[in-house]
N, C-alpha and C positions, 0 to 999 in steps of 0.2 A: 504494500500500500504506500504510494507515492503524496496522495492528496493528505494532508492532515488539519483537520477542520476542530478549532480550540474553541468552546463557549466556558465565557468566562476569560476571556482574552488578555483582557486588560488588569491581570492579579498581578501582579509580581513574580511570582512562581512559574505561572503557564507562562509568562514573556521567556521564561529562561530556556524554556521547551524548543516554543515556538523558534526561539535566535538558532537554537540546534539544530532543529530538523531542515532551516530553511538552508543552516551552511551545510548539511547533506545533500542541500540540490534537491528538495523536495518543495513540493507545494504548499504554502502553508496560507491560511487564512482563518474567521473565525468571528465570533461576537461578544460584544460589551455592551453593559447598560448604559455608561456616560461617554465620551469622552476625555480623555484625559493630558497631560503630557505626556506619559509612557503610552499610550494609544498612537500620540501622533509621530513617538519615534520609532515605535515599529510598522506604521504605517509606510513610513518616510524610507523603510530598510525594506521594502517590498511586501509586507505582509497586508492584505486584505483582511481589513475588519468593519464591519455592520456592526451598527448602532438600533438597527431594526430587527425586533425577536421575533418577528412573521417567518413563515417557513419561505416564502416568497423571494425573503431576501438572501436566503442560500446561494451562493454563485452555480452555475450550470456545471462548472468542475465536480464540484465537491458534492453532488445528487445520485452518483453509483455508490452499492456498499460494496462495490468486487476493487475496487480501490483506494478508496475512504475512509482514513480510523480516524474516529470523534474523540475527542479527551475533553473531560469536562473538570470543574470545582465544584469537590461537593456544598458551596454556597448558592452555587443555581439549585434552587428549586426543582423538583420532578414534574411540574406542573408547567415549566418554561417550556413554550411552543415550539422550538426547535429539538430540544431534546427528545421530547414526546415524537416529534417528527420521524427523528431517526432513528431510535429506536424502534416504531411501529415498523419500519421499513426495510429491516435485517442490517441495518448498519453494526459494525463492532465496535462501543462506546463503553468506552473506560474513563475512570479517576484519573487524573492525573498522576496520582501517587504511584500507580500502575504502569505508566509511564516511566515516571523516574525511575523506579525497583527495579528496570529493567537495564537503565543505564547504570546501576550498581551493580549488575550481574558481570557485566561485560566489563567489568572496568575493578580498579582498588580502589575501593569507596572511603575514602574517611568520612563520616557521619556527624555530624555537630544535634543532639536533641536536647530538650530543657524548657521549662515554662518561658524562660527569660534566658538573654548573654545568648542565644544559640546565633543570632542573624551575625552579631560581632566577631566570635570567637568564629566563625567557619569562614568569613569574611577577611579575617585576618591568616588564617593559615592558608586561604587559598593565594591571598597575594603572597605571602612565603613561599608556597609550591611554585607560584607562577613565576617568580622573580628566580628561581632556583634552577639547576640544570633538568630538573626534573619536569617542572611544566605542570600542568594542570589544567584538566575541563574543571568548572565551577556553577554549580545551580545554587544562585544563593536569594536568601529573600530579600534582598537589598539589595539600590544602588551602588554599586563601590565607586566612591569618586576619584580614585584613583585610575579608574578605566571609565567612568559615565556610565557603566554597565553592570545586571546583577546575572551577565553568563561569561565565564572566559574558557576559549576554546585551542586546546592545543589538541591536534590529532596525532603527534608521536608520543602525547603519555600516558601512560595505565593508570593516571592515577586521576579518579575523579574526587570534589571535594561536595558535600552536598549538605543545606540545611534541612535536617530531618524535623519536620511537622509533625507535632502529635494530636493535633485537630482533627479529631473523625479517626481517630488510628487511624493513617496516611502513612504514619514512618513505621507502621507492622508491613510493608509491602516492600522493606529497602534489603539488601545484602551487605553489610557493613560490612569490611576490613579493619579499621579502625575506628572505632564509637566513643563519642566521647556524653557524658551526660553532665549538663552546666547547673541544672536546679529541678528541683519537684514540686515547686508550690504548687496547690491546687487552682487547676482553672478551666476555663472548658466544663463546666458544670451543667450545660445545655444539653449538652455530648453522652456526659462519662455517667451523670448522677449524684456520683460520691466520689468522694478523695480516695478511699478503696481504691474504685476502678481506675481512677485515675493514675495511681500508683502503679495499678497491675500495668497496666499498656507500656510505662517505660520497662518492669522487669519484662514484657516481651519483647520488647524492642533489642536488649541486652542478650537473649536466647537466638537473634537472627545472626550473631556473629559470625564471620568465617572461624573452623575451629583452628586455625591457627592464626587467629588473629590478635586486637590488643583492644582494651575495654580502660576509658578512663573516666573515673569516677571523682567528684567533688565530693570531699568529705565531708560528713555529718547530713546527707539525703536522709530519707524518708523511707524511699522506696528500696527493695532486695534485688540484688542484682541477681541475675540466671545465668550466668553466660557457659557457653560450650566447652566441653572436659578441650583443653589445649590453646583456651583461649586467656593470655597473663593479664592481670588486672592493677592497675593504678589507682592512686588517689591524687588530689592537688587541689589546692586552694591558694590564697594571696600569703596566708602565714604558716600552710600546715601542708603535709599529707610528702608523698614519696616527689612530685614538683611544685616548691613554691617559690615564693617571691624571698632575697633576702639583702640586708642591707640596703633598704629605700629612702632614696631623698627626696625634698623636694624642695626649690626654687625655683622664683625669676621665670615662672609659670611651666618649669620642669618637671617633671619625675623621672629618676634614674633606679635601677637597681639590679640585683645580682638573680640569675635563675638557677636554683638549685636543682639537680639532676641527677637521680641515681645512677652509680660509678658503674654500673654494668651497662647502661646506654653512654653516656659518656666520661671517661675514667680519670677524668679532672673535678671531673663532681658540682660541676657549676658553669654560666655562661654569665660572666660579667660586662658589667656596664651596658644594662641596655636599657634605651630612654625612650620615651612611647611617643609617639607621635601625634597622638592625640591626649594629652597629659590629665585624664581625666581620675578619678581614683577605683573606677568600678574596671578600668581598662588594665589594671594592675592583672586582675584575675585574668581578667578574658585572656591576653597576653601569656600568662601561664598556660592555662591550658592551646591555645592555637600553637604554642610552641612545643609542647609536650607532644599532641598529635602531629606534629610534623616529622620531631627528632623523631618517635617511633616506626615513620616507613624507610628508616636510614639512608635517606637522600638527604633533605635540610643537613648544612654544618649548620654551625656558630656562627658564622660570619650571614650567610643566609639569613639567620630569625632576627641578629642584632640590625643586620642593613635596612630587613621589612617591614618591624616592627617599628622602626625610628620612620621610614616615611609612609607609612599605613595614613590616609587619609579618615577612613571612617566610613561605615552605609552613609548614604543622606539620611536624612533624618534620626540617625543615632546622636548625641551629643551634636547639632550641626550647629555651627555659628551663622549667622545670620549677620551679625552687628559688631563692632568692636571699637569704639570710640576711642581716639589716644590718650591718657594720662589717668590717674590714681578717680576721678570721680566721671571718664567718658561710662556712656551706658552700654548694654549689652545687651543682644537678643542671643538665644539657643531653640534651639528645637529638638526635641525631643520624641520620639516613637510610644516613649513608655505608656503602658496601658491595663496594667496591672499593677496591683497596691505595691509590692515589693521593685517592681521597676521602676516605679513612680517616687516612691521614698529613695530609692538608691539615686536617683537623677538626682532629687533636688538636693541630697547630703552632698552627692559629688560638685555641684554648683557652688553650695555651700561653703566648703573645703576650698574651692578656685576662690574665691572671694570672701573669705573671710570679712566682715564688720559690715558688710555689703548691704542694703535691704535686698532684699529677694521678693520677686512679685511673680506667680505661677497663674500662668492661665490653660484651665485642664478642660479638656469636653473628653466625657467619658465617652466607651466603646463599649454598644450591647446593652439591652436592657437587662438583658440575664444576667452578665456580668459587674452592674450598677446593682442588682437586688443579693446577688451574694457574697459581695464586698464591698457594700459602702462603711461598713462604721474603718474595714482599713483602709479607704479611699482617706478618708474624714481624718484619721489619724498621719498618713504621710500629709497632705493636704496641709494642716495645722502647723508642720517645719517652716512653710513657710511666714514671711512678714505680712503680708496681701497675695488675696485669693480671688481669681475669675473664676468662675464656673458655668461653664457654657451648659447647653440643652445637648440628652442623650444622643450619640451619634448611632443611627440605629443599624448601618450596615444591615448585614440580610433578613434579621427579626425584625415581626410585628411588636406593637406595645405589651407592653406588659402591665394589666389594672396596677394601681397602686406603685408606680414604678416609676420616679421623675429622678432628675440631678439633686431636686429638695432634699430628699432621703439624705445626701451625700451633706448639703450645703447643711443641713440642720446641727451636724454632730460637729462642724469642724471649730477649732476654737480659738484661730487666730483675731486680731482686735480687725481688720479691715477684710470682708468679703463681700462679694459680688455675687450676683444669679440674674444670668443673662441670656439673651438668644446670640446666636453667634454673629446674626448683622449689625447688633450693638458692640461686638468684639475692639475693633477698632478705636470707636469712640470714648471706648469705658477705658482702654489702655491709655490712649494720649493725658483723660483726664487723671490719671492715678501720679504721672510725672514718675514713673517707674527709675529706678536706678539700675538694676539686673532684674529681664524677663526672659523667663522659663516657661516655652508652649509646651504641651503638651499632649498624647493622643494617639490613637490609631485612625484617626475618622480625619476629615478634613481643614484643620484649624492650622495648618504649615498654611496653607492654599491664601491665609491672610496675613499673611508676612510682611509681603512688600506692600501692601496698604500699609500696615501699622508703622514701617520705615519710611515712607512716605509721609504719615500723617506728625509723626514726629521730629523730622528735620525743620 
């Protein structure tokens, strides 16, 4: 099957797809609800995408099933017209994740999963591979701005790098080589149910190892790891476990410091002096382990992870700067992805920490109703770190409302002296007037999208 038709086009994820198949010299096209900027740059790369979910709008290519495989996200709906389409009509329509598990097959997958840190940490060792003699394909869920791109494609290496999804158990469908697991919080409670199931999905994720492969774990999870009689297991964190961080400074808007390394992987016992490139303090971890998974396919040296890691620019929207005014009182904007309590707290401690005496002004639109009704008192609680609080209207992504289920929930428990509850067309307005010192957006849903208004509005 040469035609391959994405609904759901415009995710993040299926873009990384779509860049592959179309540098196989395949057909690719496909639909999205909006328009976006990542729509109009693979547009712009030859890819055919419809903004119309009638079956009508299918291109005349893509309407045989003896040549045509559909890859969908399980966020479309069963009831979206096209899907229904092709399906009734013997098409072969797969998950995406079905998709990728296949390019794990073929390939030495290092794996990045975790409620939170997975976009970063896989993000950062794929630019280590790719910057290395080694090379690297990369499906990551993020921009890397280092390339403009969340796919890098080398066709002479085996080694692919992949951000494992645990949304709808997506990453049960992957063949990992190397697996690493960043965190366990509970989330996805739409999905999973219970923290349980939630838990169990990563120990299966951990049983799909190759058995000779490596499994690296963050100390003090939650969840039991499974993994296959021949497969060696890791720990690492920023202070602890068989890879950490040691000897960390910080200035003059730096962090530098030492990676400790077990002497059977490398027999000096450490990789000094390496200074992150994006100087953030939650970057300290992620840096740990992308380098950990790296040294283990024993390509990465030392010189490799120290060179990557100093010029790693960052996903978009992870820690992005937006603003930086010159001198001890110019302002700042960041942007931020975070979208979970524990994401959301670790951003703004990390802001916190860059700017010490600073006021801090966070403006948050939550993501999911589901996820606003069974974390708001710890939305309410990171929320509270800061000096002033926005709080936009839920950003509902693929769910309908939920009774009883607003941003109020969130905005009632939080107990800073200065908060906001607003719609997000007052977003703009409400920042200019707070005369912000350090702003922190935050969000999975669209609130980046009012950036360059609010910079605008403030000059």
């Amino acid at each position: 099957m040469n035609n391959i038709y994405f609904i759901g086009a415009g995710g993040i994820g299926m873009a990384a797809l779509e860049r592959y198949f179309k540098s196989q010299g395949d057909n690719v096209a496909g639909y999205d609800r909006t328009p976006t900027e990542l729509t109009d740059s693979l547009m712009a790369e030859g890819i055919d995408i419809t903004f119309d979910e009638s079956t009508d709008a299918i291109p005349a290519l893509y309407r045989n099933p003896d040549d045509t495989l559909v890859v969908y996200t399980p966020a479309v709906p069963d009831s979206m017209p096209q899907l229904r389409w092709f399906r009734d009509n013997g098409f072969k329509v797969v998950k995406r994740a079905v998709v990728l598990g296949e390019v794990t097959r073929r390939s030495k997958a290092i794996c990045f999963a975790g409620t939170h840190g997975k976009t970063t940490t896989s993000s950062m060792a794929a630019h280590i591979m790719h910057t290395s003699q080694a090379g690297c394909n990369a499906f990551l869920g993020g921009v890397l701005r280092n390339y403009n791109s969340n796919f890098l494609l080398d066709a002479s290496s085996p080694y692919s790098v992949i951000e494992a999804d645990e949304y709808d158990r997506s990453f049960h469908h992957l063949s990992p080589y190397i697996a690493t697991v960043t965190s366990t919080d509970p989330d996805h409670l739409d999905i999973y149910g219970t923290e349980e199931a939630y838990l169990e999905s990563f120990t299966r994720f951990t049983q799909l190892i190759h058995p000779d492969g490596k499994l690296i774990v963050h100390t003090g999870l939650k969840f039991r790891p499974d993994a296959p009689e021949g497969v060696t297991t890791y720990t690492y964190s920023r202070d602890e476990g068989d890879f950490h961080a040691d000897r960390i400074r910080r200035g003059n808007g730096t962090v530098v410091y030492d990676l400790i390394v077990p002497r059977e992987i490398l027999p000096e016992g450490r990789i000094s002096d390496i200074e992150l490139g994006v100087p953030v303090e939650i970057n300290i971890e992620n840096s740990v382990a992308a380098a950990a998974a790296t040294l283990l396919t024993g390509e990465a040296t030392p010189d490799d992870i120290r060179r990557a890691i100093a010029s790693f620019m960052g996903p978009k929207r992870r820690f992005e700067f937006h603003l930086r005014e010159e001198g001890p009182e110019g302002r700042v904007i960041i942007d931020d992805y975070a979208h979970h309590p524990d994401e959301l707290k670790a951003s703004i401690s990390s802001v916190k920490a860059l700017y010490p005496g600073r006021q801090l002004t966070v403006a948050f639109q939550p993501h999911l109703y589901s996820r606003t009704r069974d974390f708001a008192a710890q939305f309410a609680e990171a929320l509270s770190l800061a000096d002033k609080v926005v709080l936009l209207d839920i950003y509902p992504a693929r769910e309908e409302p939920i009774p009883g289920v607003s941003s109020e929930i969130i905005f009632d428990k939080i107990s800073c002296k200065e908060k906001h509850l607003i719609s997000k067309e007052l977003l703009t307005k409400t920042i200019k007037n707070i005369n912000f010192e350090i702003l922190l957006t935050a969000g999975a849903g669209d609130i980046n999208t009012f950036i360059p208004e609010i910079i605008d509005a403030v000059r």
